[in-house]
C-alpha positions as CSV (number, residue, x, y, z in Angstrom):
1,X,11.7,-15.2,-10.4
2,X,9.2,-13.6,-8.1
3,X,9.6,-14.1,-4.3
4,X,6.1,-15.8,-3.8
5,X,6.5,-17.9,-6.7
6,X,9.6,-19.6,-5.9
7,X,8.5,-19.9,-2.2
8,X,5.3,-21.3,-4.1
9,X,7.5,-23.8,-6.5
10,X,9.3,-25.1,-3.8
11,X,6.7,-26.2,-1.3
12,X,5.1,-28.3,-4.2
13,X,8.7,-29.8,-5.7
14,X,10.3,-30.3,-2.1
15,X,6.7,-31.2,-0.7
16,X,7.9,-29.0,2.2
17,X,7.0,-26.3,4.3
18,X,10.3,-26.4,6.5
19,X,12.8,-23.4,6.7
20,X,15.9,-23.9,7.7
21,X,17.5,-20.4,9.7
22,X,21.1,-20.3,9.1
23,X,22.6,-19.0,12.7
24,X,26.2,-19.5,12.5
25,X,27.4,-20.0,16.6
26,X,31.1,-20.5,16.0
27,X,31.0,-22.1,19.5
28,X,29.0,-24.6,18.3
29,X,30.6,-26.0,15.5
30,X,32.3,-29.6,15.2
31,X,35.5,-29.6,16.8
32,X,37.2,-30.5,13.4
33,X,35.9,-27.2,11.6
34,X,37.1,-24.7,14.7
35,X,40.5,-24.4,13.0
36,X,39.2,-23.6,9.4
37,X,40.0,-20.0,8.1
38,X,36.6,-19.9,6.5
39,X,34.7,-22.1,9.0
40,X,31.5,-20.2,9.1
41,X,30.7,-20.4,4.9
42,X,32.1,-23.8,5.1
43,X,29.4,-24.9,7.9
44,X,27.1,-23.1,6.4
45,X,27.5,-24.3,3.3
46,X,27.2,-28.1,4.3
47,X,24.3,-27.6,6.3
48,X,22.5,-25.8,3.0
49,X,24.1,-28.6,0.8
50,X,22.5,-31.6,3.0
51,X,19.1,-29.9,3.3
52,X,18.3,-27.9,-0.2
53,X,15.9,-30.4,-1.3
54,X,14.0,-30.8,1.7
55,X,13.3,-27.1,3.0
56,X,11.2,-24.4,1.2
57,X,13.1,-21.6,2.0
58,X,16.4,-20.4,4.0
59,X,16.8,-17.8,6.1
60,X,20.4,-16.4,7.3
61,X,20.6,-14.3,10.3
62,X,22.2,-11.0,10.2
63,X,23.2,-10.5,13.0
64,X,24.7,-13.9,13.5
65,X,27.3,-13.1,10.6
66,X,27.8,-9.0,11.3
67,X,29.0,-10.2,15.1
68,X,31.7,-11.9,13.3
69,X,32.7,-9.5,10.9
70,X,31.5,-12.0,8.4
71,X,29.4,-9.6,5.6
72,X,31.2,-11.0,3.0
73,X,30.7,-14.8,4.1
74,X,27.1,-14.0,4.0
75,X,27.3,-12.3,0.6
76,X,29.1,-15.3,-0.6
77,X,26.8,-18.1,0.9
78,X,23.7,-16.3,-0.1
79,X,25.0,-16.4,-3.6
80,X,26.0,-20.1,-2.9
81,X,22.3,-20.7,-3.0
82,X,21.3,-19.5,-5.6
83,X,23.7,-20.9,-7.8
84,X,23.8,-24.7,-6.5
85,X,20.4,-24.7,-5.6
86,X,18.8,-22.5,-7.7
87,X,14.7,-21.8,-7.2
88,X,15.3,-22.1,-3.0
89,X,14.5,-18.9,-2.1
90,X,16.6,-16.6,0.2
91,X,15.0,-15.0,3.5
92,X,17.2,-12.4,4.8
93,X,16.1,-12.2,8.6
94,X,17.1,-8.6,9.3
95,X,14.2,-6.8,10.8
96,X,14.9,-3.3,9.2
97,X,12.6,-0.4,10.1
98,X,13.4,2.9,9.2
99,X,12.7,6.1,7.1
100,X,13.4,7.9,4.5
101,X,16.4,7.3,2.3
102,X,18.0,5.2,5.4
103,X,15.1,3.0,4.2
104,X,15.9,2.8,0.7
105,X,19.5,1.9,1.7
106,X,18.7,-0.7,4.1
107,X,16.2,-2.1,0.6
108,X,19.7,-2.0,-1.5
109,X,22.1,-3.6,1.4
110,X,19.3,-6.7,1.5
111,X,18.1,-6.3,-1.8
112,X,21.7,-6.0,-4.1
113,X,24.3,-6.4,-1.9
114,X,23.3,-9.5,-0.3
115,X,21.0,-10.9,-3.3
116,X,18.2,-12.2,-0.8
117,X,14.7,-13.0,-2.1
118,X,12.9,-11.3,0.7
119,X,13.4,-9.6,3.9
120,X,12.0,-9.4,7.6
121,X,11.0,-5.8,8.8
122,X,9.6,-4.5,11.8
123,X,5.8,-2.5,10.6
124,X,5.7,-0.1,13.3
125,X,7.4,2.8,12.1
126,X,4.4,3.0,9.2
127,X,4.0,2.7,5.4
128,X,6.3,5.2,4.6
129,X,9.0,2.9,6.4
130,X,8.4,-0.3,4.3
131,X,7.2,1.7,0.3
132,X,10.5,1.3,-1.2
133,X,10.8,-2.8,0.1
134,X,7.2,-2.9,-1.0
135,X,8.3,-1.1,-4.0
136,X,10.2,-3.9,-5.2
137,X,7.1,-6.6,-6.5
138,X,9.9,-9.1,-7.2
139,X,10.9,-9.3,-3.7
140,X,9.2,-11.1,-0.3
141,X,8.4,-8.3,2.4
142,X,8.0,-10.2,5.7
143,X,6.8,-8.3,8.1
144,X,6.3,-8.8,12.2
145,X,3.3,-9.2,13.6
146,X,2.8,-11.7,16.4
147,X,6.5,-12.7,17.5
148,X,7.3,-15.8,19.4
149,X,8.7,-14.5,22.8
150,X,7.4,-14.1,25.8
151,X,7.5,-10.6,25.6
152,X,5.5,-10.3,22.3
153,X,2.1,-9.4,24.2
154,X,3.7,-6.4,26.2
155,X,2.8,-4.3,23.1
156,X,1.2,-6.4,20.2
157,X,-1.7,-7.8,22.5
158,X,-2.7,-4.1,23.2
159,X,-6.4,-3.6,22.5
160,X,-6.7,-0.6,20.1
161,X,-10.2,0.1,19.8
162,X,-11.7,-3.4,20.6
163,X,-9.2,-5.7,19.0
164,X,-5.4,-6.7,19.9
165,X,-2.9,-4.5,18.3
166,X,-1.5,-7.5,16.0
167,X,-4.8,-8.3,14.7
168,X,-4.8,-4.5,13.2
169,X,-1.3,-4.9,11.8
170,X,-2.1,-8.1,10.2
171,X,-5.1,-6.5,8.6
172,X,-3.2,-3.5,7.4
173,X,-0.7,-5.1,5.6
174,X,-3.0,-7.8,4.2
175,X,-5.4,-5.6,2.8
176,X,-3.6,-2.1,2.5
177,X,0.0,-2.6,1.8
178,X,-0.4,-6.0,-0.4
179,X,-0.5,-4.0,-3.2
180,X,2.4,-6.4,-5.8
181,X,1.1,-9.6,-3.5
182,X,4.7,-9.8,-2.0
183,X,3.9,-9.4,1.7
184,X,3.8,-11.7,4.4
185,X,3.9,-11.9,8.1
186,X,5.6,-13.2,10.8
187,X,3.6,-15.3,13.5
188,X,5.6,-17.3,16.2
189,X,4.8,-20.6,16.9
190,X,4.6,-20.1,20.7
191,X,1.4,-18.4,19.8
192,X,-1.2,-21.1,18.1
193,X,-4.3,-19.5,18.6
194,X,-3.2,-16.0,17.8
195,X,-2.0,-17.8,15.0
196,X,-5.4,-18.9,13.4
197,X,-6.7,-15.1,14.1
198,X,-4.2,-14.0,11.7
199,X,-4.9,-16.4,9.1
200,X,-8.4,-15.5,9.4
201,X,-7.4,-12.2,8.7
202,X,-4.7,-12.5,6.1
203,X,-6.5,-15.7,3.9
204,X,-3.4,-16.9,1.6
205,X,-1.0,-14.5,2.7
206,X,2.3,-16.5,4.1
207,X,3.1,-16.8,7.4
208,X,7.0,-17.2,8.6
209,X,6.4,-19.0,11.4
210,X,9.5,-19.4,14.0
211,X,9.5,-20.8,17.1
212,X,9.6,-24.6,16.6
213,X,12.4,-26.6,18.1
214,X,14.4,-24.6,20.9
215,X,11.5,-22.5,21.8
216,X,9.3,-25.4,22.1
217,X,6.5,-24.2,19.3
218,X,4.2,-27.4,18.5
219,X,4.2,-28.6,14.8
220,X,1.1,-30.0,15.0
221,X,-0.6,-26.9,16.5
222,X,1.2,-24.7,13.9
223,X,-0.2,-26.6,11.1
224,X,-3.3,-27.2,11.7
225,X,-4.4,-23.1,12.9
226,X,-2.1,-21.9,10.0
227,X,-2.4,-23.9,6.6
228,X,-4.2,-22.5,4.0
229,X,-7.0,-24.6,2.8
230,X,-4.3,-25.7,0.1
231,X,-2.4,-27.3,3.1
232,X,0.8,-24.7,2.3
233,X,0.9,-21.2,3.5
234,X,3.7,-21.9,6.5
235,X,7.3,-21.3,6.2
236,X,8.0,-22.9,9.7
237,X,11.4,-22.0,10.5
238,X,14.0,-24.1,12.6
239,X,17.9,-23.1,13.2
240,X,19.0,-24.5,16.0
241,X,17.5,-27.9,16.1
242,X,18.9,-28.9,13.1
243,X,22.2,-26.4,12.4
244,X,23.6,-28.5,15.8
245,X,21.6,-32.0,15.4
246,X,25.6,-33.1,15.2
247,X,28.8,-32.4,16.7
248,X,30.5,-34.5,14.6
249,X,32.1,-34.5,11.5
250,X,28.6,-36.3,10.4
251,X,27.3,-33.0,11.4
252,X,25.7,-32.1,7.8
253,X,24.2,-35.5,7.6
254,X,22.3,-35.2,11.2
255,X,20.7,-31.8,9.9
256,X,19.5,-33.6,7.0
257,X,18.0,-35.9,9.5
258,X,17.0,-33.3,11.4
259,X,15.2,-31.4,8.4
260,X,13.5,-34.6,7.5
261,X,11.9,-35.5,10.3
262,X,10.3,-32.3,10.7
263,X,9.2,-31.7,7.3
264,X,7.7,-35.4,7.6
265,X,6.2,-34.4,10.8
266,X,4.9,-31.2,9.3
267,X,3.5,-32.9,6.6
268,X,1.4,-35.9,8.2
269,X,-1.1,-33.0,9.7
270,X,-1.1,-31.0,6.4
């Protein structure tokens, strides 16, 4: 299935705009797992077991599994997902930018290796650097534009020619690169009123929105500058708030409580 119509069929049957980011901290984990040969599919695993039917989407972290030599794990988890809890879609949070054929080999390491639904790029190498992602209708492009750290505004807040540099790359890829309706951006929650600017730029395009939880984004401020006039739109994304809610061997069930309460939170200002 298409990218943006699972993400679409999953809002409505979950009633949810929540996704949950999978970033495995070893460190972290419930004293009874630490000894585990697989620990981090295992944790992952429950956590994605205890919250499928509450989230929209789920987004693993590269980086978080390549800094423990654990490609495969990922490989394996991703297809976990889509065979327990097939129609979830699959964010790979990756932020590839490049050109060329290193491009098209970043598209089939994301694409066909892994077997994610979409993936997050950086825009700012061009066009060029994004075709063969775009290239593929089936697949969610997700692309930065507004990020949720401090730093964001050292380079997308420049004005270019009267406006802030994000508010071109929002309408670029909204209007320009949109082409198979498979993009979308990402808008950090730290940033609410940049956050409406985009969605006035971008109507129904989706917005990954992280920045809730440990970074201290407000749901309510989130939601109400970037719904759609549908009340969707928003895949706001939370890892660490609810991957540690627990320490304890309960640690699956206090995500789920953890995933709950925001998508109910979420949802009474929809």
């Amino acid at each position: 299935m298409h990218f943006m119509q699972s993400l679409q069929a999953a809002w409505t049957r979950n009633n949810s705009l929540v996704c949950v980011g999978l970033d495995p901290e070893p460190s972290k984990f419930p004293a009874h797992l630490k000894n585990h040969p697989d620990v981090v599919f295992e944790f992952c695993r429950d956590i994605v077991n205890a919250t499928a039917d509450l989230v929209c989407a789920f987004k693993p972290q590269i980086a978080h599994f390549a800094a423990l030599r654990a490609e495969e794990t990922l490989e394996r988890l991703i297809a976990h997902i889509h065979a327990e809890h097939p129609g979830v879609p699959v964010i790979l949070d990756a932020k590839r930018g490049d050109i060329g054929s290193t491009a098209q080999h970043y598209v089939t390491e994301a694409f066909d290796r892994y077997g994610a639904d979409a993936v997050t790029l950086n825009p700012y190498l061009g066009r060029d650097s994004v075709q063969p992602f775009l290239n593929r209708a089936d697949k969610g492009v997700i692309l930065l534009c507004h990020t949720s750290n401090p730093g964001a505004a050292d380079l997308q807040d420049l004005d270019v020619g009267g406006k802030p540099l994000y508010q071109h790359v929002a309408k670029i890829i909204a209007k320009d690169w949109n082409t198979h309706g498979n993009c979308a951006l990402v808008t950090g929650a730290t940033w609410p009123e940049q956050l409406a600017e985009v969605r006035a730029i971008v109507g129904d395009v989706p917005l990954l929105v992280p920045g809730i939880g440990a970074q201290g984004g407000d749901v309510e401020a989130v939601v109400r500058n970037g719904r759609t006039a549908a009340g969707t739109g928003l895949m706001i994304s939370s890892s660490r708030a609810i991957l540690y809610a627990g320490h304890n061997v309960d640690f699956a069930t206090a995500a789920r409580k953890a995933t709950q309460d925001l998508r109910d939170t979420i949802n009474r200002y929809r």
